[in-house]
N, C-alpha and C positions, 0 to 999 in steps of 0.2 A: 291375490290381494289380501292386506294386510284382514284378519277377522272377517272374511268374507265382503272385504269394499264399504263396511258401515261404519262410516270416522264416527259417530257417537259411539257404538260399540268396540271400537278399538280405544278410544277416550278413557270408558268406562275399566279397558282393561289393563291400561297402563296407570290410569289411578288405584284401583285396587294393591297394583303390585306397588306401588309408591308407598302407598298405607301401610304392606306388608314390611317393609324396608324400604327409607327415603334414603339411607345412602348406599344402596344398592345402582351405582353408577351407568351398568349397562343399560337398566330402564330410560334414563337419558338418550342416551346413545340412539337408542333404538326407536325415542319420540323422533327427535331430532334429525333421523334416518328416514323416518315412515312415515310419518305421522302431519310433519309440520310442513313439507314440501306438498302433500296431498293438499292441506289448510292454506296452502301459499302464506304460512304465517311465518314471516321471515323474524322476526323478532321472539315466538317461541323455540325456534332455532336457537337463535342467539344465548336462550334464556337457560334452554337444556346444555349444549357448549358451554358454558359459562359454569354452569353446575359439577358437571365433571372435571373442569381443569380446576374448582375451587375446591372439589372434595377431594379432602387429609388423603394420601396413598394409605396411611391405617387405620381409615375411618371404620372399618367392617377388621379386626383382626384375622389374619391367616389370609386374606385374598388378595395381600400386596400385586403376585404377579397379574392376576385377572384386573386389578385397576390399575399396573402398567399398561396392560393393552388398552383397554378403555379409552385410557388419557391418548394414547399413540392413534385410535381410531377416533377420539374427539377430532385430535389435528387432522386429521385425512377428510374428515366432513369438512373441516373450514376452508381447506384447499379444495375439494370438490365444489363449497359452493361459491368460491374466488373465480373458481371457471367456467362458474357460468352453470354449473351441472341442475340447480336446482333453481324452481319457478319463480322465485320470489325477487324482492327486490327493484 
């Protein structure tokens, strides 16, 4: 489990890395994956989603290909949770 199973300490460490770099897209990805399904917060879901399909591909220069994938496993969370995969909703 994600930081030892403590959603505040996982919180705490996906904010940090936000801080470090907010458009650093895989932090999304990875609330959005871990985080928010544990929270059954289906609308911070939504909100991390929304983040990466909004952020510029040369928001961060030189990591175009790393925020193709990104954007390609944003889409793969929205269909994962279309089918049901995740708690919320």
């Amino acid at each position: 489990s994600f930081a030892g199973g403590d959603l505040a300490k996982s919180w705490d460490h996906f904010q940090a890395s936000i801080k470090l770099e907010p458009k650093y897209v895989a932090t999304y990805n990875l609330i959005a994956e871990n985080y928010a399904p544990k929270k059954s917060d289906g609308a911070l879901f939504d909100q991390m989603i929304k983040t990466v399909m909004d952020t510029p591909m040369d928001a961060i220069p030189g990591l175009e290909p790393e925020f193709a994938v990104e954007k390609r496993k944003a889409e793969l969370l929205v269909k994962r949770r279309e089918a049901g995969e995740f708690p919320f909703d």
